[in-house]
C-alpha positions as CSV (number, residue, x, y, z in Angstrom):
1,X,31.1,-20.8,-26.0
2,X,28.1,-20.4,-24.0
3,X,24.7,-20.5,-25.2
4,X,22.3,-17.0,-24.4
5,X,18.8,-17.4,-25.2
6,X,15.9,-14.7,-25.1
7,X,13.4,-13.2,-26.7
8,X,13.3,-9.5,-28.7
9,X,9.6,-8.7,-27.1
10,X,10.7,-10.0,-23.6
11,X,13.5,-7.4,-24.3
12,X,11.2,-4.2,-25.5
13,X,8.6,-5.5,-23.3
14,X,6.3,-5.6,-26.0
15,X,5.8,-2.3,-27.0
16,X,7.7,-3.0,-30.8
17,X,5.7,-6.2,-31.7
18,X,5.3,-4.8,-35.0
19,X,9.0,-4.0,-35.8
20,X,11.8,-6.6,-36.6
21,X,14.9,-6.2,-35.3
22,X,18.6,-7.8,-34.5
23,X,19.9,-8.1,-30.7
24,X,23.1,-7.3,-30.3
25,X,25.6,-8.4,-28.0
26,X,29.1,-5.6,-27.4
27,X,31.4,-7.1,-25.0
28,X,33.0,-4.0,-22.6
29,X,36.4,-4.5,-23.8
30,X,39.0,-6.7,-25.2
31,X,39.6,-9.6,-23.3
32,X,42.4,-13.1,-23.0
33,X,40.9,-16.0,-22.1
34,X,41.9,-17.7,-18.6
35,X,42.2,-21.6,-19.9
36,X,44.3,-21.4,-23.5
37,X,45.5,-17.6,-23.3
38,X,43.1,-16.7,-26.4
39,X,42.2,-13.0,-27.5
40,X,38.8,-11.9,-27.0
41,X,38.4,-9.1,-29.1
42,X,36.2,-6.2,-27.8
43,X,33.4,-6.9,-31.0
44,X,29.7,-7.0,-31.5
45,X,28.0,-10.1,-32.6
46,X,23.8,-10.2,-33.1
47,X,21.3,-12.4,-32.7
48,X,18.7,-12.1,-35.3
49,X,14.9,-13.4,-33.5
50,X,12.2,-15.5,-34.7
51,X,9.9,-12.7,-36.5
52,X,7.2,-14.9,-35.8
53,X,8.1,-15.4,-32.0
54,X,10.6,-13.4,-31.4
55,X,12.9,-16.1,-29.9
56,X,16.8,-16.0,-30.5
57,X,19.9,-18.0,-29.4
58,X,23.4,-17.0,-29.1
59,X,26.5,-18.6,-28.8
60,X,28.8,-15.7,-26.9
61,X,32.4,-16.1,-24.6
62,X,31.7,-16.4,-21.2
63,X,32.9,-13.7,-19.5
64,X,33.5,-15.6,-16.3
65,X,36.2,-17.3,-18.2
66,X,38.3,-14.1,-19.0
67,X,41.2,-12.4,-17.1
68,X,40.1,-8.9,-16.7
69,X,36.4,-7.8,-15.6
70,X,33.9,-8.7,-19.0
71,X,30.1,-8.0,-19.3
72,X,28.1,-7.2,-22.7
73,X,26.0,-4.7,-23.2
74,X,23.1,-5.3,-24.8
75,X,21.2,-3.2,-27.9
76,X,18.7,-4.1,-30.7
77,X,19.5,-2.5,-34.1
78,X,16.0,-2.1,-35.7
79,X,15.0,-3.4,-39.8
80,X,12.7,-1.7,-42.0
81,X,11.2,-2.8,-45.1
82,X,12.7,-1.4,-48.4
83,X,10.5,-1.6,-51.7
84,X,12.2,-3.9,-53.1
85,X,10.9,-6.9,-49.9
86,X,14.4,-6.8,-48.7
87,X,15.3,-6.0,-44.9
88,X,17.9,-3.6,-44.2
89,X,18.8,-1.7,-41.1
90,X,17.0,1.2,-40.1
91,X,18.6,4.4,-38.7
92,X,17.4,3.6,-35.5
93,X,19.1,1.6,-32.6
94,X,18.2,1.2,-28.7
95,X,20.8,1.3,-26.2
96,X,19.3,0.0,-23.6
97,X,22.1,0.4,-21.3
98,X,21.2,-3.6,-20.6
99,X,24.7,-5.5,-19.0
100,X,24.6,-9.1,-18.6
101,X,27.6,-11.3,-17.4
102,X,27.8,-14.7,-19.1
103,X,28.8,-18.1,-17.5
104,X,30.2,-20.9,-19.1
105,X,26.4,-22.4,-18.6
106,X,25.0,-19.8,-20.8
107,X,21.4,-19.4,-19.8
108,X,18.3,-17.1,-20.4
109,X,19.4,-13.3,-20.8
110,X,16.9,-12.5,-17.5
111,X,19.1,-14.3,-15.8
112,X,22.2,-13.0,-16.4
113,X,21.5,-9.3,-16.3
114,X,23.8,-8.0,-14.2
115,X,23.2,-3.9,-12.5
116,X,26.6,-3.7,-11.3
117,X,28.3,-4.3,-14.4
118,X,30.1,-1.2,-15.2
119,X,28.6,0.6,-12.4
120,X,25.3,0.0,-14.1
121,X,22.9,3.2,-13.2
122,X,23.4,4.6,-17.5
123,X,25.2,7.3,-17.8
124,X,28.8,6.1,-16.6
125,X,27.1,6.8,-13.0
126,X,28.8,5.4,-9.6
127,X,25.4,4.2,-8.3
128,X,24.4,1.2,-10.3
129,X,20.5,0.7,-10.8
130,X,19.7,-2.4,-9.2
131,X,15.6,-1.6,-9.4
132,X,15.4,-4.3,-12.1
133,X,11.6,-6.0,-11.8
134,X,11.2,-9.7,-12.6
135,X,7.9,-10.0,-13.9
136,X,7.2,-14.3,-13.6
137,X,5.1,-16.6,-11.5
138,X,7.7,-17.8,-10.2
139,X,11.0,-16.0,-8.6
140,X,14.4,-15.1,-10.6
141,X,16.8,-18.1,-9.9
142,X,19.4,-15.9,-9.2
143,X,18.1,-12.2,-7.6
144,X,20.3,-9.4,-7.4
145,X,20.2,-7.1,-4.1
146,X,17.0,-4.4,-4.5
147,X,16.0,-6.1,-7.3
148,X,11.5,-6.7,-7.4
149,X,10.2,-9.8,-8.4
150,X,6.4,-8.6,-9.3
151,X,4.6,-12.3,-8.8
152,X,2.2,-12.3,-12.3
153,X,2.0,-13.9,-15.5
154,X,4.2,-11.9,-17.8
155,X,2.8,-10.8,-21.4
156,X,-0.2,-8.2,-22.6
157,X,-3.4,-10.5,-21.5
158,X,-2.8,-12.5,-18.3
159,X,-5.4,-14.8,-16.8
160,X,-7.0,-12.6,-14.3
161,X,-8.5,-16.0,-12.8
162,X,-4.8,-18.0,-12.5
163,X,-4.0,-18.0,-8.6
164,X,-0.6,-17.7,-9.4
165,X,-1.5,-14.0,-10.2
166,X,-1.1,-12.8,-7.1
167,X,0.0,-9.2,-8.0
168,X,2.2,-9.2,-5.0
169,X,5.5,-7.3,-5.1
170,X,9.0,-9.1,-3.6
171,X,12.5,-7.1,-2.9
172,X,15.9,-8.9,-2.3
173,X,17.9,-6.8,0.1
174,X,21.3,-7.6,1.2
């Protein structure tokens, strides 16, 4: 298993801070396992964040270790309060059309979104979107062609005075 961390307000860039809700994690189809011939069945599993932070960790099959092509895609399945102080799931789930491709190192889910996956683009289009824009002070580890790496401090109130801020805008092209 490989370890996927993140967090939920990273994921809706911050525009549900005041909603709880459960990533979750489909993988494209069913799978076998290279090393041992397992089954990976084609299931979701979620990842339910921090509600004070918003942080969450995820132990998921890495699909670089399976047979035929494997990505997940990624959602978050939304609570609400009932009156009674329970959560329960709301009717309401973003597909965020999100694909990430997981190695046996795991790692942060920024890092392993992946545009091509599927064909990317939403839609089951042939033209995958590879506009994705990395908003950090410092670059993506690992930068897809086309995608921007917009050179600020991520988050609602930056430090205007940091001289990391720099506001310029990078693009990887093949």
């Amino acid at each position: 298993m490989a370890t996927v961390t993140g967090n939920l307000k990273d994921i809706t860039g911050g525009l549900m801070d005041s909603r709880e809700g459960i990533v979750q994690f489909t993988l494209n189809q069913g799978n076998i396992r290279v090393s041992g011939d397992n089954v990976v069945p084609d299931n979701t599993r979620g990842a339910t964040p921090d509600p004070s932070t918003g942080e969450f960790s995820i132990n998921l099959e890495p699909t670089d270790q399976m047979a035929l092509d494997a990505w997940y895609t990624v959602s978050v399945l939304w609570l609400q309060q009932d009156d009674s102080g329970f959560k329960k799931p709301a009717a309401l789930a973003s597909y965020l059309d999100l694909k990430i491709r997981v190695p046996s190192s795991g790692g942060s889910i920024g890092q392993l979104i992946d545009p091509t996956a599927g064909g990317g683009g939403g839609g089951g289009s042939s033209n995958p979107n590879n506009r994705i824009v990395w908003v950090s002070q410092t670059p993506p580890s690992n930068p897809r062609p086309w995608m921007l790496w917009l050179e600020q401090e991520p988050g609602p109130n930056p430090d205007p005075f940091d001289p990391r801020n720099t506001s310029d805008l990078h693009e990887w092209r093949p």
